[in-house]
FIKOL-494070 format. One record per atom (N, C-alpha, C): residue in one letter; residue number from 1; y, z, x. Coordinates in nm, 2 decimals, padded with zeros to 4 digits. Layout:
// FIKOL-494070
<A NUM <Y Z X>>,
...
//
This chain:
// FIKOL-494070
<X 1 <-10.35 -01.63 00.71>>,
<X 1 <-10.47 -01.58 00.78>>,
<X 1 <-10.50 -01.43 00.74>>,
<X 2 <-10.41 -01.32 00.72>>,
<X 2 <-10.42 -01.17 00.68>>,
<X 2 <-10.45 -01.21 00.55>>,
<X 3 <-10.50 -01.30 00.47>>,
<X 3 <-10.53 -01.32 00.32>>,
<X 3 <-10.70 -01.27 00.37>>,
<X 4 <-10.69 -01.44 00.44>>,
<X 4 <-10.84 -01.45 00.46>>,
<X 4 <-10.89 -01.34 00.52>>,
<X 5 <-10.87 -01.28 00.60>>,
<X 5 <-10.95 -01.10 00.68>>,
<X 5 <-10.93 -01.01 00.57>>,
<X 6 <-10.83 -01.01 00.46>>,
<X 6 <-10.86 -00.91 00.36>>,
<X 6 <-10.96 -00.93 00.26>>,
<X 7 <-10.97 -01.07 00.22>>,
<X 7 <-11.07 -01.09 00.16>>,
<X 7 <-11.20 -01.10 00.22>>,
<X 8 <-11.23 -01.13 00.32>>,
<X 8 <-11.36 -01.06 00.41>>,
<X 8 <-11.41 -00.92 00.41>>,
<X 9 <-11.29 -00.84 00.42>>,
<X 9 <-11.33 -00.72 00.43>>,
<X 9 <-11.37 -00.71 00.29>>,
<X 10 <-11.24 -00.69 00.22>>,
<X 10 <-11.31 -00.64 00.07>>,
<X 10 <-11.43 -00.73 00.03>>,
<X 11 <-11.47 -00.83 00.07>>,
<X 11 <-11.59 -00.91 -00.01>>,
<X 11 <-11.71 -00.81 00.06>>,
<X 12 <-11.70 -00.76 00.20>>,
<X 12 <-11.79 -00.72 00.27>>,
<X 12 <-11.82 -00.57 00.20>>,
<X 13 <-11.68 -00.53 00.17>>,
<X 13 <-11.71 -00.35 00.11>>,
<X 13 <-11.77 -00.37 -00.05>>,
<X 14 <-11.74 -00.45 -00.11>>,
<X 14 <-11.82 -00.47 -00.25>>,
<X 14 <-11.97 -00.49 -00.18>>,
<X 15 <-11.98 -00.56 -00.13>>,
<X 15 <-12.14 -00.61 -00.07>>,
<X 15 <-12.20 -00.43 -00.03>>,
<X 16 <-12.13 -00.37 00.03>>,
<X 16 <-12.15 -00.25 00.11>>,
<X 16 <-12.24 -00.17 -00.02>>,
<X 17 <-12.15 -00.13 -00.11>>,
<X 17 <-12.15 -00.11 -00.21>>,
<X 17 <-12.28 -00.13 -00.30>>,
<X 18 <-12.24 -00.28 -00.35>>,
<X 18 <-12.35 -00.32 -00.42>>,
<X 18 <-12.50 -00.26 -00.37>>,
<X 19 <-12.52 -00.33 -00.21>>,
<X 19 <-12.68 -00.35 -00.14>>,
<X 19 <-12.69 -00.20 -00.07>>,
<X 20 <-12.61 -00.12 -00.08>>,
<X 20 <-12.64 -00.01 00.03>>,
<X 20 <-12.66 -00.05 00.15>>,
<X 21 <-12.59 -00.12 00.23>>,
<X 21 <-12.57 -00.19 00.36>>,
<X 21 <-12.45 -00.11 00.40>>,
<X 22 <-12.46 -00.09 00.55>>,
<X 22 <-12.37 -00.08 00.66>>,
<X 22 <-12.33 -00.15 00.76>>,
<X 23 <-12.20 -00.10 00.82>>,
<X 23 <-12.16 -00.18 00.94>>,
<X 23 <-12.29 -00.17 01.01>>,
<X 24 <-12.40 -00.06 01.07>>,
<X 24 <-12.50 -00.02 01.14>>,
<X 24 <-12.55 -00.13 01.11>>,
<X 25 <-12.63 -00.20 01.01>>,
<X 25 <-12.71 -00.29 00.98>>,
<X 25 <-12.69 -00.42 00.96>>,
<X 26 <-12.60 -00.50 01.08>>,
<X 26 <-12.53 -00.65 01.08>>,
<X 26 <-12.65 -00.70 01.03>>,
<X 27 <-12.83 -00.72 01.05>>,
<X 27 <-12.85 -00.84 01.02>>,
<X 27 <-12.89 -00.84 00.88>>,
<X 28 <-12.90 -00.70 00.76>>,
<X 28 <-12.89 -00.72 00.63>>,
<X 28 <-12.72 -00.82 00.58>>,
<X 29 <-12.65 -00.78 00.62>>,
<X 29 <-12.50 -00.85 00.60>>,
<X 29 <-12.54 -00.99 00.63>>,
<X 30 <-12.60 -01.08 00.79>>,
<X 30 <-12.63 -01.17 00.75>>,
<X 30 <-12.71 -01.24 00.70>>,
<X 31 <-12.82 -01.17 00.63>>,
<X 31 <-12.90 -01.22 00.55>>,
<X 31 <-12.85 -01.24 00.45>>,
<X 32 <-12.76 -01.17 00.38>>,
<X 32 <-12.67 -01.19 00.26>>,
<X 32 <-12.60 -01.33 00.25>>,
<X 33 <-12.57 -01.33 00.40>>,
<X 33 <-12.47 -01.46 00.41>>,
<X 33 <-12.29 -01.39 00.37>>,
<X 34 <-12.29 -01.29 00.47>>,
<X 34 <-12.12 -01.21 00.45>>,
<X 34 <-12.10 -01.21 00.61>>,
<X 35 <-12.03 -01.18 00.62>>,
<X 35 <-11.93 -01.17 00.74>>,
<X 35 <-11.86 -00.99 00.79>>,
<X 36 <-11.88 -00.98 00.89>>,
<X 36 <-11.81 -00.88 00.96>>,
<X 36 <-11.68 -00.92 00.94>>,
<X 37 <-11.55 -00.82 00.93>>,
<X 37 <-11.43 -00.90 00.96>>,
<X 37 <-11.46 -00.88 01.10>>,
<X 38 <-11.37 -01.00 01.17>>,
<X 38 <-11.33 -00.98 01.30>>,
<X 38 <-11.19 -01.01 01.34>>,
<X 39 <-11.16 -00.98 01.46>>,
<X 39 <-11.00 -01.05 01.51>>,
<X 39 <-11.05 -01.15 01.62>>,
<X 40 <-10.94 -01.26 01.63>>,
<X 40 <-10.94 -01.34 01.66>>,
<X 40 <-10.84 -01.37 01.73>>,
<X 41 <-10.75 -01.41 01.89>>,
<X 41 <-10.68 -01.41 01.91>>,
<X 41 <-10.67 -01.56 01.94>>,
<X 42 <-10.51 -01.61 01.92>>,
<X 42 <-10.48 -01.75 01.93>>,
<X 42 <-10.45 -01.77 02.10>>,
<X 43 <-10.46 -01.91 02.17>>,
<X 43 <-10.42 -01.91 02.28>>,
<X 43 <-10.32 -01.89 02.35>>,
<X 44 <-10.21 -01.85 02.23>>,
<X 44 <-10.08 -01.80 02.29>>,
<X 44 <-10.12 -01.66 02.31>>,
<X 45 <-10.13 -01.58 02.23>>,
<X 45 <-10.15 -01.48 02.20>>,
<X 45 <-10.23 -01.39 02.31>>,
<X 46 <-10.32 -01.46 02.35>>,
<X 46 <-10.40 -01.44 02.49>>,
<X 46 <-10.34 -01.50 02.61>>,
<X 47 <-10.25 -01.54 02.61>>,
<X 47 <-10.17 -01.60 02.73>>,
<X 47 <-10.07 -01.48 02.74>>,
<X 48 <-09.99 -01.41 02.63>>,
<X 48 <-09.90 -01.28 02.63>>,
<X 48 <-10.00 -01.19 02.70>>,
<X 49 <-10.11 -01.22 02.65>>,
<X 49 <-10.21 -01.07 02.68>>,
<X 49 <-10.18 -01.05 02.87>>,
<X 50 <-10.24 -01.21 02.86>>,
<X 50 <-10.26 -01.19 03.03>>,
<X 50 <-10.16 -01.19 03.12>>,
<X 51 <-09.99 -01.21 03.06>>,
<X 51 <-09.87 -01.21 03.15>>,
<X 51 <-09.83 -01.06 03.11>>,
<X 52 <-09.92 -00.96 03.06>>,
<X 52 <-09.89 -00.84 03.03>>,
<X 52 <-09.96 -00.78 03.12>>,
<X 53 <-10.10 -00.81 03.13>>,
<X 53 <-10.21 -00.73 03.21>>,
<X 53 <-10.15 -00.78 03.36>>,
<X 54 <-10.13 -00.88 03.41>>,
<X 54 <-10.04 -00.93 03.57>>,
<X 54 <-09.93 -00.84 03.56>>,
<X 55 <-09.83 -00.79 03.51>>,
<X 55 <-09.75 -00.73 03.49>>,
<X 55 <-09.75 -00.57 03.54>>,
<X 56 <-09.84 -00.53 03.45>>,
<X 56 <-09.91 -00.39 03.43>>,
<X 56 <-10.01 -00.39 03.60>>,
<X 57 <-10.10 -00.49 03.63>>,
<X 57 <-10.10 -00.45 03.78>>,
<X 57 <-10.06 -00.44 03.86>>,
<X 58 <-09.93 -00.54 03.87>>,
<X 58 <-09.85 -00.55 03.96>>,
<X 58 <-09.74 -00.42 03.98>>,
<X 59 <-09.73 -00.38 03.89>>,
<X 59 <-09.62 -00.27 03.89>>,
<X 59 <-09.72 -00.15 03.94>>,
<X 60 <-09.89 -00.17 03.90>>,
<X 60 <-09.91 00.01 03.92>>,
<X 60 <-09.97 00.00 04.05>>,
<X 61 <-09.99 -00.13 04.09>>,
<X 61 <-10.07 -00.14 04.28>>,
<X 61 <-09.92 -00.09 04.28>>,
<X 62 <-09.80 -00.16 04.28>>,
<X 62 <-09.65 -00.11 04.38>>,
<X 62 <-09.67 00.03 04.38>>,
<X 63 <-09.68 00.07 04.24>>,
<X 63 <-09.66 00.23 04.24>>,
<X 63 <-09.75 00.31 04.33>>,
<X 64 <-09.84 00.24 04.36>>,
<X 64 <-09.97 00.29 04.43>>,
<X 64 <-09.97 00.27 04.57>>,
<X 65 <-09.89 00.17 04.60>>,
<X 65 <-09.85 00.13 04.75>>,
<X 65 <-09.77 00.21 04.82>>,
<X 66 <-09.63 00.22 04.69>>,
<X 66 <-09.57 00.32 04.77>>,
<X 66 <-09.62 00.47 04.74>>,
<X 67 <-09.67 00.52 04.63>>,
<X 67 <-09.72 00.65 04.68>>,
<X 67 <-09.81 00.65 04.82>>,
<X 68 <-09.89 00.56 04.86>>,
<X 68 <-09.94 00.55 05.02>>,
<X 68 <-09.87 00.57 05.12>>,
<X 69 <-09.74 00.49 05.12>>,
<X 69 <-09.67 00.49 05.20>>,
<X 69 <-09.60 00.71 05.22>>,
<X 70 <-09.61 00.72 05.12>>,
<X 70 <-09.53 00.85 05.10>>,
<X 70 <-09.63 00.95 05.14>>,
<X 71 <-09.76 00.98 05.07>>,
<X 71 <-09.92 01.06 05.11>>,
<X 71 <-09.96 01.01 05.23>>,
<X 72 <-09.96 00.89 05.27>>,
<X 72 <-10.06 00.85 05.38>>,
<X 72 <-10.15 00.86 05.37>>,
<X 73 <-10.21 00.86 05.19>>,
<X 73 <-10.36 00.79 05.18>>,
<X 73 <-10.40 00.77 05.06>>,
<X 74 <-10.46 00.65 05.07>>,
<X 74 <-10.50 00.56 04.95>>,
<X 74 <-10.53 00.71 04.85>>,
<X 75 <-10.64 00.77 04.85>>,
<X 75 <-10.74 00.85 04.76>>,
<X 75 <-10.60 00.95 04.74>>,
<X 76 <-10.52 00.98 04.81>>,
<X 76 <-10.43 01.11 04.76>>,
<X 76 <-10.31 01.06 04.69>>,
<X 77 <-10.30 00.89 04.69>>,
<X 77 <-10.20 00.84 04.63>>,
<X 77 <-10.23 00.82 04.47>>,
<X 78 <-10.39 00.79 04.46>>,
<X 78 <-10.41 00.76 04.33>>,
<X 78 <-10.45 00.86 04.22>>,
<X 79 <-10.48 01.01 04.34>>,
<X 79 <-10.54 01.11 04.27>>,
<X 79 <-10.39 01.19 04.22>>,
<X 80 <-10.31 01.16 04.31>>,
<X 80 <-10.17 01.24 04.22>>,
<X 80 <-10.09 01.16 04.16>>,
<X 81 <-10.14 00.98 04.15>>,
<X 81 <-10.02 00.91 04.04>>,
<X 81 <-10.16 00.94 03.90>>,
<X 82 <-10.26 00.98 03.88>>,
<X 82 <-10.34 00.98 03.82>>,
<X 82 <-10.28 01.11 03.72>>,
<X 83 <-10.22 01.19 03.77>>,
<X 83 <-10.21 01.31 03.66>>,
<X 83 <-10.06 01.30 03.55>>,
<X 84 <-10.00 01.16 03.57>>,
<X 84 <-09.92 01.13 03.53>>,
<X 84 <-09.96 01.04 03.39>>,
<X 85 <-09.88 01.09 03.22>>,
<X 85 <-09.97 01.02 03.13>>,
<X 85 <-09.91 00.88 03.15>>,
<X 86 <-09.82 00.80 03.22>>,
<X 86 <-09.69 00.74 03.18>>,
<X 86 <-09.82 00.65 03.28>>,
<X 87 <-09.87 00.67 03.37>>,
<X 87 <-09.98 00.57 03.48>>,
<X 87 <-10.13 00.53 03.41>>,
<X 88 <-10.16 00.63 03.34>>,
<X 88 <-10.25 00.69 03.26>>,
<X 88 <-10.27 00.53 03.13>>,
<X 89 <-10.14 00.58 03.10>>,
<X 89 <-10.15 00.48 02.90>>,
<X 89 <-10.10 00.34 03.01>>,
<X 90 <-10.00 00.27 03.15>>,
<X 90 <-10.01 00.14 03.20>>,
<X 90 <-10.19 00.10 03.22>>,
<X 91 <-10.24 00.21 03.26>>,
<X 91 <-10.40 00.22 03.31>>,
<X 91 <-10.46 00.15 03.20>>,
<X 92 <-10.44 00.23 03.10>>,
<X 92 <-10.55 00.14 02.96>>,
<X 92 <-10.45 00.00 02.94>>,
<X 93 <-10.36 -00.01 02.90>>,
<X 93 <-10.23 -00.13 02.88>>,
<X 93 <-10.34 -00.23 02.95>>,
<X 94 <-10.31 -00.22 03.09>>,
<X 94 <-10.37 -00.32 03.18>>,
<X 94 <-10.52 -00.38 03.09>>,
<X 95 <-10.62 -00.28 03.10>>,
<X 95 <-10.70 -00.30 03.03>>,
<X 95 <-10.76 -00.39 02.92>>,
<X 96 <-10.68 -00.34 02.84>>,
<X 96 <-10.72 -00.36 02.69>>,
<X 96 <-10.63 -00.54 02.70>>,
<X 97 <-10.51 -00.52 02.79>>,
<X 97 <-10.49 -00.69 02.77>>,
<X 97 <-10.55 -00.78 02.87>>,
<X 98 <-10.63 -00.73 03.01>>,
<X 98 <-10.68 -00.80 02.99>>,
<X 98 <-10.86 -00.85 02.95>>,
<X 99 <-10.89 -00.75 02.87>>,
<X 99 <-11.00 -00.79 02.81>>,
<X 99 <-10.93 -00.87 02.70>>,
<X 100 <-10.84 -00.89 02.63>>,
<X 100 <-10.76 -01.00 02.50>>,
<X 100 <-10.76 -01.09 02.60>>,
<X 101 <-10.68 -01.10 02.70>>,
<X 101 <-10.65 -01.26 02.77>>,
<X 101 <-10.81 -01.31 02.80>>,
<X 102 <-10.91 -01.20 02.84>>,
<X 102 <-11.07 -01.29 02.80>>,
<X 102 <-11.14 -01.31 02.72>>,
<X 103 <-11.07 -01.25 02.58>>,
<X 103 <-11.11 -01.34 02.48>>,
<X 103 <-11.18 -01.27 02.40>>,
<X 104 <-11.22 -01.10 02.46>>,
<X 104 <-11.28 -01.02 02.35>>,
<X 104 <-11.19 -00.94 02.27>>,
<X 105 <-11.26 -00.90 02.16>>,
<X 105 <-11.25 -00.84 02.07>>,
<X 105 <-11.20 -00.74 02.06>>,
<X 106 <-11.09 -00.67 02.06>>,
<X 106 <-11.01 -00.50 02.07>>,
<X 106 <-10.98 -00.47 01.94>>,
<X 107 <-11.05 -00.34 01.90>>,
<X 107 <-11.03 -00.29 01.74>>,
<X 107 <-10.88 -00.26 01.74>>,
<X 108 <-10.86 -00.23 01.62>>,
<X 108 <-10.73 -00.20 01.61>>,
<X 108 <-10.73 -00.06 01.64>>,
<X 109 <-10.81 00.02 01.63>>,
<X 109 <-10.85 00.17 01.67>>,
<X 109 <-10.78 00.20 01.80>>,
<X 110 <-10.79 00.07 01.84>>,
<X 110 <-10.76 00.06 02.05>>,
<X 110 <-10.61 00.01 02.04>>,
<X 111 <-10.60 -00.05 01.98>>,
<X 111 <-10.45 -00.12 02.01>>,
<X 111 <-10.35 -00.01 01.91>>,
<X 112 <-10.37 00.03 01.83>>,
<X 112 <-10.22 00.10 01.76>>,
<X 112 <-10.18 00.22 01.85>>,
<X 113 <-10.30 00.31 01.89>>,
<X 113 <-10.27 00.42 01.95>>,
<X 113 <-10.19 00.40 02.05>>,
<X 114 <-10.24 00.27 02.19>>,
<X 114 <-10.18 00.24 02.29>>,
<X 114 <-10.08 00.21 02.30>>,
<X 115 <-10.03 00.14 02.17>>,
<X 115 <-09.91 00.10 02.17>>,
<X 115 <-09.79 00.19 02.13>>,
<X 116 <-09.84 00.29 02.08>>,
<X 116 <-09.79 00.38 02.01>>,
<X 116 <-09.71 00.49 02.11>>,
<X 117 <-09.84 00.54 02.24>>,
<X 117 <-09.84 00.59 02.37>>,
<X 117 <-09.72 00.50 02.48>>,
<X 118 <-09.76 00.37 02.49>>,
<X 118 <-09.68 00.27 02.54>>,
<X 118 <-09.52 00.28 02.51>>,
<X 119 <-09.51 00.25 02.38>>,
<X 119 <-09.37 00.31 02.34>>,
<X 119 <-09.32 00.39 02.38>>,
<X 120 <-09.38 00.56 02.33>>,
<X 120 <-09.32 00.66 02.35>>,
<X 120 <-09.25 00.68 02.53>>,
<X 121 <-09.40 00.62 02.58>>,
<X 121 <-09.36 00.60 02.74>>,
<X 121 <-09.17 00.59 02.74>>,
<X 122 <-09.17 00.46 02.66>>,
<X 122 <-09.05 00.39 02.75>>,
<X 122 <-08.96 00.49 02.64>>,
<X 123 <-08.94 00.51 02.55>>,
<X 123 <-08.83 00.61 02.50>>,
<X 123 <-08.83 00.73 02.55>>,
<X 124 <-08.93 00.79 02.56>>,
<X 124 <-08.89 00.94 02.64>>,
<X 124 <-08.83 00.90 02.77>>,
<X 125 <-08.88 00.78 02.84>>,
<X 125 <-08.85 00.76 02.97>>,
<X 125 <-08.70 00.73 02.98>>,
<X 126 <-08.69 00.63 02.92>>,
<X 126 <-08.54 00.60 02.90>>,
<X 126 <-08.40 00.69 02.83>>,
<X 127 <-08.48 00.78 02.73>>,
<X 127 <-08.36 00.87 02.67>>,
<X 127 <-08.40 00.99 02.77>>,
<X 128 <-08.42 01.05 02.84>>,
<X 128 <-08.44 01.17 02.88>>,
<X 128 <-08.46 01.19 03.01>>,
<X 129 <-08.53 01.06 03.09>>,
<X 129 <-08.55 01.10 03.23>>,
<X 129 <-08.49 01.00 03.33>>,
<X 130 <-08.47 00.89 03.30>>,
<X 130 <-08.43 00.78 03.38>>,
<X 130 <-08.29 00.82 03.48>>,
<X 131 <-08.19 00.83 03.37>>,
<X 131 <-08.05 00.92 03.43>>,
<X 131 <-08.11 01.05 03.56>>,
<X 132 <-08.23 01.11 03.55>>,
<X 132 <-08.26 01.21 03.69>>,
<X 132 <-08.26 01.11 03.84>>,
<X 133 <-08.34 01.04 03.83>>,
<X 133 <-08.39 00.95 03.94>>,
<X 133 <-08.22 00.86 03.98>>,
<X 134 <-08.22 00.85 04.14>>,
<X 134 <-08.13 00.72 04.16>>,
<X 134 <-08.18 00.66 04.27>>,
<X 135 <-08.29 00.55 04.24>>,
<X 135 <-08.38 00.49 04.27>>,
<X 135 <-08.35 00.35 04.33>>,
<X 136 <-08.36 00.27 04.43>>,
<X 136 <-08.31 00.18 04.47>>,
<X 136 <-08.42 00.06 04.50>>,
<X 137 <-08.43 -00.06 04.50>>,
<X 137 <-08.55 -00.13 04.58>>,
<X 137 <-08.67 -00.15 04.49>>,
<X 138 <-08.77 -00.12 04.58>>,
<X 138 <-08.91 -00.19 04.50>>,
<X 138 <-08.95 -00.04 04.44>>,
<X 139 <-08.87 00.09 04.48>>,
<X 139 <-08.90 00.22 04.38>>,
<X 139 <-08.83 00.18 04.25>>,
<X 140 <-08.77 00.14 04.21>>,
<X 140 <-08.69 00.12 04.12>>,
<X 140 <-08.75 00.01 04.06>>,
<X 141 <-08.77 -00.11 04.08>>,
<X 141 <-08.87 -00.18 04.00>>,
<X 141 <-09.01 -00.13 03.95>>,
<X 142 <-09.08 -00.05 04.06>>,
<X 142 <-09.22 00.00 04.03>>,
<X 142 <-09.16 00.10 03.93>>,
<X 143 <-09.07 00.18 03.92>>,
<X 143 <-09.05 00.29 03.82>>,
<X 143 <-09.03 00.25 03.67>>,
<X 144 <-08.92 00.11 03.71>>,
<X 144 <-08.90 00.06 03.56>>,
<X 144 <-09.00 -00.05 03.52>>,
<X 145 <-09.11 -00.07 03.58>>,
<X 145 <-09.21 -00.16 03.57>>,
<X 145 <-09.34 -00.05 03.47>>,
<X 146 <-09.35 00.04 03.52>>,
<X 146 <-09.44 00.16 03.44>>,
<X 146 <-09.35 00.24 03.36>>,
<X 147 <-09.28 00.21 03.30>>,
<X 147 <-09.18 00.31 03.22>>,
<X 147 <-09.18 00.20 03.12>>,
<X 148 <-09.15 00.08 03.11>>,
<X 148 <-09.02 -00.04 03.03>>,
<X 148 <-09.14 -00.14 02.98>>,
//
């Protein structure tokens, strides 16, 4: 399958080339009869997406329930778990999969960075700060739920 999308592309950038055509100008490209590459996710693939995005809500409502419980109020729980990047990069996470479990389109522009951010989350979290906290209960799940 990574044959066929490289040779899309490159057939598309010779075309680019040749016609003086741009990504801006899709319907010169189809008049040519070439192709955009695109991504395409399989139904597994989008089924990961969406036990990722359930995952990623479920952990940042807890996070968000219990900062309520702790503030005593919605707006002041979300406005101070908001300055945190580790809530921030679950925030897009959630997102980005699940627009994949519906089936659109996410450049790779969007997905390397996140994942990139996502990671670091859980190593800095895990090599550096986890040992501070001694966390018990549904704090302890919501914490290693947005960290892991």
């Amino acid at each position: 399958m990574k044959k066929l999308r490289v040779f899309q592309f490159s057939q598309f950038a010779r075309a680019e080339k040749k016609l003086h055509i741009s990504p801006a100008n899709p319907n010169k490209v189809r008049e040519q009869g070439l192709r955009m590459p695109t991504t395409t996710y399989t139904k597994r693939s989008r089924q990961i997406a969406c036990a990722i995005a359930v995952m990623a809500a479920i952990t940042l409502l807890l996070r968000i329930i219990l900062k309520v419980e702790e503030t005593g109020s919605v707006f002041g729980a979300i406005s101070n778990l908001s300055q945190f990047f580790t809530i921030l990069t679950n925030s897009f996470v959630f997102l980005v999969a699940l627009a994949v479990a519906l089936g659109a389109s996410v450049s790779a522009q969007i997905t390397k960075p996140l994942t990139i951010a996502i990671v670091g989350v859980g190593i800095v979290y895990h090599l550096a700060l986890a040992h501070l906290l001694d966390l018990s209960g549904l704090a302890l799940l919501a914490d290693h739920g947005v960290h892991t």
